[in-house]
LORO-87638 format. One line per 10 residues: number of its first residue (from 1); their letters; for each residue x, z, y of C-alpha. Coordinates in steps of 0.05 Angstrom, whole numbers, plus 32768, in hexadecimal, padded with zeros to 4 digits. Layout:
N
NUM> A> X:Z:Y  ... .
//
This chain:
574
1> XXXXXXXXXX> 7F2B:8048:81A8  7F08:8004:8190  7F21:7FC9:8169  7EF7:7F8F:815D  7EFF:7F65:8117  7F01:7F1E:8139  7F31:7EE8:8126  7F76:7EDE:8159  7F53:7EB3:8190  7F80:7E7C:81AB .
11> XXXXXXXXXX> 7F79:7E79:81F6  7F9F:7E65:8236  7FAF:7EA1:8263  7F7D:7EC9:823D  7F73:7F0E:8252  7F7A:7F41:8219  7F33:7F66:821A  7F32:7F70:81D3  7F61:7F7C:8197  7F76:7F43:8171 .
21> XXXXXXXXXX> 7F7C:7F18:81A2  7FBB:7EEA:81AB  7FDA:7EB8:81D2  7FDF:7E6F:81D7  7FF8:7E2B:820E  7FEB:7DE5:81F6  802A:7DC6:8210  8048:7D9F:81D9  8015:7DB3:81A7  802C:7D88:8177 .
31> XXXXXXXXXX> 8077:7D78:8183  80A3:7D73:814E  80C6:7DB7:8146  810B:7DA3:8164  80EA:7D97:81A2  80D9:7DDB:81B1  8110:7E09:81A6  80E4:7E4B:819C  80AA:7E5D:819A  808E:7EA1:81A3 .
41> XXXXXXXXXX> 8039:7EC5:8190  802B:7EFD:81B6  7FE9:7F28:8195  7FD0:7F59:81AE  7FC0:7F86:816F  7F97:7FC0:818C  7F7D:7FDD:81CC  7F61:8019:81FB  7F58:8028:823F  7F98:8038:8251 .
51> XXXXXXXXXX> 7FC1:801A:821E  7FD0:7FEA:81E8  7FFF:7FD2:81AD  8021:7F91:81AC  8049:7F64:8180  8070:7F35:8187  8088:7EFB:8158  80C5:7ECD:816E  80D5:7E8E:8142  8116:7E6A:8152 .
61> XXXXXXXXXX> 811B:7E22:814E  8162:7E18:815A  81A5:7E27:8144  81AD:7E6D:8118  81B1:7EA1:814D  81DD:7EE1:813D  81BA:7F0B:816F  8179:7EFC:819F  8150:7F1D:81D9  8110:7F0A:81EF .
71> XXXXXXXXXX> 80F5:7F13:8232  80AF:7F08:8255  8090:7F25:8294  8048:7F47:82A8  801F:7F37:82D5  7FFF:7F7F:82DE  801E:7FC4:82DE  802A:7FC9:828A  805A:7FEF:826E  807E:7FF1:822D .
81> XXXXXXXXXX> 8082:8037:8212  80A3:802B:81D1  80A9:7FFE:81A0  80C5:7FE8:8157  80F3:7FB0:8140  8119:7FAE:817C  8133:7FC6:81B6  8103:7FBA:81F2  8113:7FCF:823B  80E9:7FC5:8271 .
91> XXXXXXXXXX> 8104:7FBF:82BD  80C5:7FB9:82ED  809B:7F83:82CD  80D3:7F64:82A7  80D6:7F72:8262  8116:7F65:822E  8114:7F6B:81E3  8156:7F65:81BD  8162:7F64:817E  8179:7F9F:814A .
101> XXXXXXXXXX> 81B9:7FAE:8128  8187:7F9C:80E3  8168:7F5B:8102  8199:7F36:812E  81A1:7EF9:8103  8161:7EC6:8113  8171:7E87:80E8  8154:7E43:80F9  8105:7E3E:80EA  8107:7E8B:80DC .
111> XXXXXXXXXX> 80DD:7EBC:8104  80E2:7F00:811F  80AF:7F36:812D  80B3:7F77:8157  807D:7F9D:817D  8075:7FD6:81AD  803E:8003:81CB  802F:8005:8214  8006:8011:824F  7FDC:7FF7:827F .
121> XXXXXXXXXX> 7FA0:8001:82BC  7F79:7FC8:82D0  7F7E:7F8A:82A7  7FA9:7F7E:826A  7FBD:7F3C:8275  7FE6:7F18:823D  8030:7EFE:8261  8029:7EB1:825A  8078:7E9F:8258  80B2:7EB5:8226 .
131> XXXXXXXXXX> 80F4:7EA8:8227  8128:7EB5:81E9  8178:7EB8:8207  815C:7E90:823D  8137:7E59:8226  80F7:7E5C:8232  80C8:7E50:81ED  8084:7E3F:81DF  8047:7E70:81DF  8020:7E65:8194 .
141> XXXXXXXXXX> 7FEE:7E8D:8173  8002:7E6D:812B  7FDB:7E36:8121  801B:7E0B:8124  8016:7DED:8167  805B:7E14:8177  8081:7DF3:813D  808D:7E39:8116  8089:7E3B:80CF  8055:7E5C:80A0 .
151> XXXXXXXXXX> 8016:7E50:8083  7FEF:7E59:80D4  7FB3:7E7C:80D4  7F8D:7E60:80A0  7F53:7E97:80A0  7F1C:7EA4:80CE  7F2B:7EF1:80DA  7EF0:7F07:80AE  7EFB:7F36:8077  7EDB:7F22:8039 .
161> XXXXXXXXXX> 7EBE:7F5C:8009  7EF1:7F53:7FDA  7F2A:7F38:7FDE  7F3E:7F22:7F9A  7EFF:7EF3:7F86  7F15:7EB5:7F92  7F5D:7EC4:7F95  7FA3:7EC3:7F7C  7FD4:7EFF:7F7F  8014:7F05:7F9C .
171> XXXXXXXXXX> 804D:7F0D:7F59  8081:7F2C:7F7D  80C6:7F00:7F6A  80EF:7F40:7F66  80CB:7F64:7F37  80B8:7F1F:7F01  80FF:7F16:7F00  8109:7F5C:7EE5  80D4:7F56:7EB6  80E7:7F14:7EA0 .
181> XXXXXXXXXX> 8138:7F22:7E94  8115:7F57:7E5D  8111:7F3F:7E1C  80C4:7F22:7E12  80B9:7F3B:7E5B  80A1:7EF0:7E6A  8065:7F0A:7E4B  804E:7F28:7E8B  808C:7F19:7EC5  8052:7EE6:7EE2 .
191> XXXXXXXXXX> 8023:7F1D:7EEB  8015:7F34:7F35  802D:7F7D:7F46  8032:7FA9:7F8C  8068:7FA7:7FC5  807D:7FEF:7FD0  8090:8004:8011  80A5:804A:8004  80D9:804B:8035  80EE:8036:8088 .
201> XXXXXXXXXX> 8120:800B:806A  80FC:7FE1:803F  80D0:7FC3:8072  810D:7F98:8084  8132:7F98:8044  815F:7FC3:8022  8199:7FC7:7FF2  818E:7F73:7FE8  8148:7F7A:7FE3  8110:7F51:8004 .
211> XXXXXXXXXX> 80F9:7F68:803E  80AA:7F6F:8051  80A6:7F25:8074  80CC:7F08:8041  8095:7F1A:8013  8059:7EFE:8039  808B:7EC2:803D  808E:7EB6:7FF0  803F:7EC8:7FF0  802F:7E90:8027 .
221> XXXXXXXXXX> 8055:7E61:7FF7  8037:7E7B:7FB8  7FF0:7E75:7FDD  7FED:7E2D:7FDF  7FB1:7E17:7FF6  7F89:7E4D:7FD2  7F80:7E94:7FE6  7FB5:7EC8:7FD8  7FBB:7F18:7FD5  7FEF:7F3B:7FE1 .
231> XXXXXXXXXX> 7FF2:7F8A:7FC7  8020:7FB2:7FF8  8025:7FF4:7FF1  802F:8029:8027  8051:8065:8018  807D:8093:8042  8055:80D2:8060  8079:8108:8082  8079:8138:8045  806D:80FF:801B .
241> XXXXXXXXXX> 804A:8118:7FCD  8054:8166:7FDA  8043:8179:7F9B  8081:8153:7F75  80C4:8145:7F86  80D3:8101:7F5F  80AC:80E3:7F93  80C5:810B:7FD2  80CA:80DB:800F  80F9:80D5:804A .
251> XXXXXXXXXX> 80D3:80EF:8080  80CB:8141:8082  808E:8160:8090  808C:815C:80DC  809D:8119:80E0  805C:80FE:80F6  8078:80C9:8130  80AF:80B6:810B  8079:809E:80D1  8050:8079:810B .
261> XXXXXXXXXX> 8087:805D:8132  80B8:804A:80F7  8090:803C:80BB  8049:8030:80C8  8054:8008:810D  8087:7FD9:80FD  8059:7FBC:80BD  8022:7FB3:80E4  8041:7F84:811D  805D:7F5E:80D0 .
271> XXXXXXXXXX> 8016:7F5D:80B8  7FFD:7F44:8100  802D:7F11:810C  7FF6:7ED3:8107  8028:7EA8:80CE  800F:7EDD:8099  7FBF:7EDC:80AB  7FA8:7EB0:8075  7FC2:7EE7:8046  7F8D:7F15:8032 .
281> XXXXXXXXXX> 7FBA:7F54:802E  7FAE:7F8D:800B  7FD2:7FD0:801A  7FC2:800B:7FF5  7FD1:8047:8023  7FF0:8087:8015  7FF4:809D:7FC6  7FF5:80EA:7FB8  7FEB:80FC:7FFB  7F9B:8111:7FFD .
291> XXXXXXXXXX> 7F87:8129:7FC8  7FC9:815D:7FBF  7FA3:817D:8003  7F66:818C:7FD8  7F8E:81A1:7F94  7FD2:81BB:7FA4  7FBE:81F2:7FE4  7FAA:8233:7FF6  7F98:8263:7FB7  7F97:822A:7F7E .
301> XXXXXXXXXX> 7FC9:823E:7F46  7FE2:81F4:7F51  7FEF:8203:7F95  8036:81F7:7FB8  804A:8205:7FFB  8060:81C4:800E  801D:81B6:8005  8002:81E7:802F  8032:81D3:8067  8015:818C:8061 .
311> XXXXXXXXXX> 7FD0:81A8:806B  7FDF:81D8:809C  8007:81A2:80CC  7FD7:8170:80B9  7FFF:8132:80B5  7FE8:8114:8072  7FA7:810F:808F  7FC3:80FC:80E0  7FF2:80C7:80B9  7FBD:80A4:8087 .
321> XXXXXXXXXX> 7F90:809D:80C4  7FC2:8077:80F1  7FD7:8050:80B8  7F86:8037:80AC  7F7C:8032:80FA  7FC0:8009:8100  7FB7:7FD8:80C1  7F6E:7FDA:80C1  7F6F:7FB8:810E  7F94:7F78:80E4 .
331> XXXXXXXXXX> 7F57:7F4B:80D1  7F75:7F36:8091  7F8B:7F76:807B  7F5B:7F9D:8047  7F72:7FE9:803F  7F65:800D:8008  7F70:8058:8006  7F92:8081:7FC5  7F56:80AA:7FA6  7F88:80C8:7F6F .
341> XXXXXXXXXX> 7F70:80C5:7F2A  7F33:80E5:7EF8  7F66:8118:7EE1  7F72:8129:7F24  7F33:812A:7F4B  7EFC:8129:7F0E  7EF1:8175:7F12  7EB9:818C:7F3B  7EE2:81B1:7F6A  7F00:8178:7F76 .
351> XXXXXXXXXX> 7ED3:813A:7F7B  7EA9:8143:7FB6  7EE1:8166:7FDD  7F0E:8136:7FD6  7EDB:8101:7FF0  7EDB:8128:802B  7F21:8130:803B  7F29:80DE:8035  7EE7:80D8:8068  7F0D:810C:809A .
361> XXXXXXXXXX> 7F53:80E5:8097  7F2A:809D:809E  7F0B:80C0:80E8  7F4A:80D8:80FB  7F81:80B1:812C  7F57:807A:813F  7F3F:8066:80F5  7EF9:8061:80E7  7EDA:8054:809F  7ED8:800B:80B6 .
371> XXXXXXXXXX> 7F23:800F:80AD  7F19:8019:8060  7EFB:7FDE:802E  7F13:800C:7FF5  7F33:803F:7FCE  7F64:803B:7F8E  7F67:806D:7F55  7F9D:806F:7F1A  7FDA:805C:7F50  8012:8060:7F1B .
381> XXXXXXXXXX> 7FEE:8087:7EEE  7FD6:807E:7EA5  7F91:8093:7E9B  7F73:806E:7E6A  7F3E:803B:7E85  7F08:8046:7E53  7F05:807A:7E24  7EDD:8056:7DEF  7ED9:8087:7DB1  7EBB:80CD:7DDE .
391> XXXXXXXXXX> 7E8F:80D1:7E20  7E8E:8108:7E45  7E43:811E:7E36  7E56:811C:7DED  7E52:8163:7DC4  7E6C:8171:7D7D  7E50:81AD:7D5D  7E2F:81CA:7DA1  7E6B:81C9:7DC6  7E71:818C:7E03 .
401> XXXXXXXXXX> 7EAE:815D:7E07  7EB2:8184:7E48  7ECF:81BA:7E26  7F0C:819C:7E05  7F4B:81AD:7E12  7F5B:8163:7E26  7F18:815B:7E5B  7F18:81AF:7E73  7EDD:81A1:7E93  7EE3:8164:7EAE .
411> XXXXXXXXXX> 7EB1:8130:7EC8  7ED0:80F7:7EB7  7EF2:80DF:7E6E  7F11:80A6:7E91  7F28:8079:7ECC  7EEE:804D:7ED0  7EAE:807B:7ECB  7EE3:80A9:7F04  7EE6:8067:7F3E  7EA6:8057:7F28 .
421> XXXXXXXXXX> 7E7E:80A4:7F39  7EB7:80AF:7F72  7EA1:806D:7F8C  7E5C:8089:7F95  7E72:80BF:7FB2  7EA1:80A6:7FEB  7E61:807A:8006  7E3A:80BD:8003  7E66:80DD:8038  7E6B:80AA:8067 .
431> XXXXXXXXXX> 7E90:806A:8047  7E73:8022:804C  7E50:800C:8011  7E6C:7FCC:8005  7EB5:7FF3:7FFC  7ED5:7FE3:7FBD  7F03:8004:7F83  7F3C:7FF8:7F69  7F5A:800F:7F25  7FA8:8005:7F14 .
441> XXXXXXXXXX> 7FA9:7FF1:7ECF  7FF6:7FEF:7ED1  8000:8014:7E9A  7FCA:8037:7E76  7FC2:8007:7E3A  7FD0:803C:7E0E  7FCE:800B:7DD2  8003:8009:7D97  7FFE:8027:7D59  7FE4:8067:7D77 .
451> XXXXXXXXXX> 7FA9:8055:7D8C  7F72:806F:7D6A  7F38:8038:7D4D  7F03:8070:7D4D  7EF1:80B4:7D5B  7F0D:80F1:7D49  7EF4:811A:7D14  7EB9:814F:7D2B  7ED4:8185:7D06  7EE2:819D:7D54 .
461> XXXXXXXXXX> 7ED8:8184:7D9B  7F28:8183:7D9A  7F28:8160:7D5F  7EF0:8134:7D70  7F15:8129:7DB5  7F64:8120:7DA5  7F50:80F4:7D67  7F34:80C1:7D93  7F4E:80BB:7DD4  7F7A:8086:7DEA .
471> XXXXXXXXXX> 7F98:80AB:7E20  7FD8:80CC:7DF3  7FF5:80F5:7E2B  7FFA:813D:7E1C  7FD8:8157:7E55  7FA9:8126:7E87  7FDD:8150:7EBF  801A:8124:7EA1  802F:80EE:7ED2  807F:80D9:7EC8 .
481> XXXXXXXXXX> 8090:80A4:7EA0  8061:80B2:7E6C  807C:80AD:7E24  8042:8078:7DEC  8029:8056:7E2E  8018:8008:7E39  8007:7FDA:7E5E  7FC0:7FD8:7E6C  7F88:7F9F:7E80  7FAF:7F6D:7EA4 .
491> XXXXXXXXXX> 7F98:7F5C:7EF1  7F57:7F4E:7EFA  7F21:7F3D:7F30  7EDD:7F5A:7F36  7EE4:7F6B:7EE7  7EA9:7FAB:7EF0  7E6D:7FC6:7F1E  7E8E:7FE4:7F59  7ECD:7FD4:7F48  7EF8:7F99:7F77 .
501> XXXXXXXXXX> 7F35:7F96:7F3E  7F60:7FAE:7F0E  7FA3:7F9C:7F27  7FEE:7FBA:7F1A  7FFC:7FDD:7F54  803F:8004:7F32  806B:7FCE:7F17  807A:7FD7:7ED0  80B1:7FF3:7EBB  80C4:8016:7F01 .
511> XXXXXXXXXX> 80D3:805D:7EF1  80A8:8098:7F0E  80E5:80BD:7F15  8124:80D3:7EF0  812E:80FF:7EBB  8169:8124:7ED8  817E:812F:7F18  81A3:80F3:7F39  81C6:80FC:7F7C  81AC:80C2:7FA3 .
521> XXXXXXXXXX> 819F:80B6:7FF9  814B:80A4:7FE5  8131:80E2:7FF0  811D:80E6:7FAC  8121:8134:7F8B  811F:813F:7F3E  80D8:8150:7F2C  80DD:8178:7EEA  809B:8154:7ED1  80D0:8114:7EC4 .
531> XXXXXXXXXX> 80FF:8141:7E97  80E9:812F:7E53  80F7:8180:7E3B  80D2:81A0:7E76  8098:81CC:7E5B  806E:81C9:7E94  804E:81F3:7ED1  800C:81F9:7EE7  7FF9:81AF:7EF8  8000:81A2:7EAF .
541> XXXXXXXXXX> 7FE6:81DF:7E95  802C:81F4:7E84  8038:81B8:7E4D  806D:8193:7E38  807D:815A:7E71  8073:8124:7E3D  80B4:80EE:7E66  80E0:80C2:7E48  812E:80D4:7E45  8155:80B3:7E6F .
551> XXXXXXXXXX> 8133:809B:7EA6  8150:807D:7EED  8134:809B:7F2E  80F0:8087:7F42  80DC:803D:7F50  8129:802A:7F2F  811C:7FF8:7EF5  8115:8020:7EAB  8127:7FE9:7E75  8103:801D:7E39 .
561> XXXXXXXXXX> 80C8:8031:7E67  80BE:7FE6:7E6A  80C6:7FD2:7E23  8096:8009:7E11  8063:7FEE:7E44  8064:7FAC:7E1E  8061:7FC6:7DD7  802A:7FF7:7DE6  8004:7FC9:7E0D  7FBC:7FC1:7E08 .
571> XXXX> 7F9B:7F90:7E0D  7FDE:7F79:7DD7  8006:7F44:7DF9  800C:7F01:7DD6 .
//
């Protein structure tokens, strides 16, 4: 299967050779937007020799519509073979989309999107009329000439090497709000945090919330006429983080088409719709899915069999690859694949094979390491940045910082020196050179009156080691809601060698997961790890869990978690 990385190309009756291609008349180019009652961009988003993926954005020009269908015809033998978004049927040549029970309502100026797979012989060539209830609208490719709203294009189709010089970052309304109704949470309610799609439903919107277009809306007016990032993140495997249940997803193990079809397909034909393409959008793909395939299977003590399912059905790895091949096909779109954390994957055992694992799942449904600019590390985690007061070739007495209880053996001391080394070692094994980290910073401050000003005392390599490490967790294994943590650095482009940013990736004061069990219809389990009087298992090395009491079920807004955040930053806030 090939993609190419070229810009949408605006062309009459243009024959869809290539991917990212889309299509555009003249008629009326400028008219004032009451003159043209719709206006619809077809874009072809990827293509093989038998086949292809479409989508399909409608914007309405008229009076608020309470339901819609679309319909165009081919001029060759296509066929649709599914789609997302909307229900498409397809009688000969003729094809009809209508709306869904979710999406019916199309307000004036506002814009729908929907897309479908199909298949063709011969030539692929792009239907040149549309008609919505009737009415037949006018064929744009987003540069305005169809009198749809948005930013246009704006962008040339060429990816940048990173995308944060030079650029803003979306702050994601929902989530400043919460911050700022927090007492001195005005503080930080400005900074710029991630979009978490960790469900089907939220791509459209759920329980009030803004759906995934309505968030490249408020970016595109944020942007002005700068550049602008938005952070998405994408994160609903079948099997979803097999190795704890706070984070269980809603798709079971076998649910590989339901992922494509449901999740992963429908935010592509978003991201693709033209209005968003002077966004440089960055999606981090898949947390905790990889590397629990290298730590948590087969005859590890850490092992767990829904782990072992997940590498025996191989989905995880199936699931990441469509979701590179599908977003990495959007020219704007910069992917950056979950590489876990240095007290995850700093051991030995676990470094280079994890590297491997990532290169196998970027060659795998369609993807290619072109489909990757980077990797992130940290995801909602709270290493410590930079261990300042120990380095892990220190000794005290003959004995290495190695062989601490904190390190065990350990390469790595901290988050940095980890994305820096694992860096290395992704381009080793395949990955382009120019690929980039990044390190979420969202909350390992560890600051306060904790933190230590200076070593420990070298009466022991514990001593020497617990004395001055910022890091106050109890074991590096500890991941829920972590009690003495802070906010750490604050977003930041380009702020180290090899290293794109340091950006907040988990919102602040968004809970990990809650500390009982709380019937709810998420999907979510109760992971032990989040009870604050759990004394551990093997993935800890059977220590206490080190949670706050009392906390809501994971990615639920947790008022304490937050105000510790702020107290405990570091650096301090004003």
């Amino acid at each position: 299967m090939s993609r190419t990385r070229t810009p949408l190309l605006a062309a009459l009756a243009l024959v869809a050779g290539a991917s990212g291609t889309a299509l555009t008349t003249t008629t009326a180019a400028h008219a004032a937007a009451d003159a043209i009652p719709c206006t619809v961009a077809y874009t072809v988003q990827n293509q093989w020799d038998t086949g292809f993926t479409a989508a399909v954005t409608v914007t309405n020009n008229v009076a608020t519509k309470s339901s819609w269908a679309v319909k165009w015809s081919y001029a060759g033998d296509q066929k649709v073979t599914s789609g997302w978004n909307a229900q498409i049927s397809q009688s000969g040549s003729d094809v009809t989309a209508t709306n869904e029970s979710y999406n019916g309502t199309l307000a004036t100026g506002s814009s729908i999107s929907f897309g479908f797979n199909g298949t063709y012989s011969g030539t692929d060539t792009l239907p040149t009329t549309f008609t919505l209830d009737g009415v037949t609208c006018n064929v744009d490719d987003g540069t305005g000439g169809g009198g749809g709203t948005g930013g246009g294009t704006g962008g040339s189709g060429t990816r940048v090497d990173n995308p944060y010089d030079g650029a803003k970052v979306y702050v994601n309304p929902e989530w400043s709000a919460k911050a700022a109704a927090e007492p001195g949470g005005t503080r930080v309610s400005n900074e710029p945090t991630g979009v978490w799609l960790d469900h089907i439903a939220a791509i459209n919107g759920d329980n009030g919330g803004m759906s995934l277009r309505d968030h490249l809306d408020a970016a595109l007016a944020q942007k002005g006429s700068g550049q602008e990032v938005v952070q998405l993140v994408v994160y609903d495997l079948p099997g979803r983080d097999c190795s704890a249940l706070a984070s269980n997803g809603e798709l079971g193990p076998d649910d590989i088409g339901k992922y494509e079809s449901q999740f992963i397909d429908p935010i592509a034909a978003i991201l693709a719709d033209p209005k968003y393409a002077s966004l440089r959008i960055v999606t981090t793909i898949e947390l905790d899915s990889l590397p629990n395939l290298v730590t948590n299977t087969g005859s590890r003590a850490t092992a767990t069999p829904q782990c072992d399912t997940m590498l025996a059905n191989g989905n995880y790895v199936k699931g990441v690859g469509y979701a590179l091949a599908k977003l990495g096909a959007i020219p704007n779109v910069y992917n950056y694949l979950d590489a876990g954390h240095h007290g995850w994957l700093g051991w030995d055992d676990n470094f280079a094979a994890a590297a491997n694992v990532f290169k196998q799942a970027a060659t795998t449904s369609g993807a290619t390491v072109d489909d990757v600019q980077g990797f992130i590390t940290n995801t909602a985690n709270y290493s410590a940045l930079k261990e300042d007061n120990f380095a892990i070739n220190d000794t005290v007495n003959g004995t290495s910082v190695r062989q601490s209880k904190w390190v065990d053996w350990n390469r790595y001391a901290d988050e940095l020196s980890f994305a820096q080394a694992f860096r290395t070692e992704l381009v080793s094994v395949g990955f382009n050179s120019n690929i980039g980290m990044l390190i979420d910073t969202s909350r390992n401050g560890w600051g306060g009156s904790a933190r230590p000003t200076g070593p420990g005392p070298r009466t022991s390599v514990d001593a020497y080691v617990d004395g001055g490490r910022y890091d106050r967790r109890i074991h590096v294994g500890n991941w829920c809601n972590q009690a003495g943590a802070g906010l750490g650095e604050r977003p930041q482009a380009s702020p180290a060698p090899g290293i794109d940013a340091y950006v907040w990736m988990k919102p602040p004061g968004e809970s990990d997961g809650s500390s009982t069990a709380i019937p709810n219809n998420e999907g979510k389990g109760f992971d032990r790890m989040c009870d604050p009087t759990y004394t551990g298992n093997a993935r800890n090395n059977n220590n206490m869990s080190g949670a706050l009491p009392n906390a809501p079920l994971s990615g639920h807004w947790f008022s304490a978690e937050f105000q510790q955040l702020m107290q405990n930053a570091y650096p301090p806030l004003p």
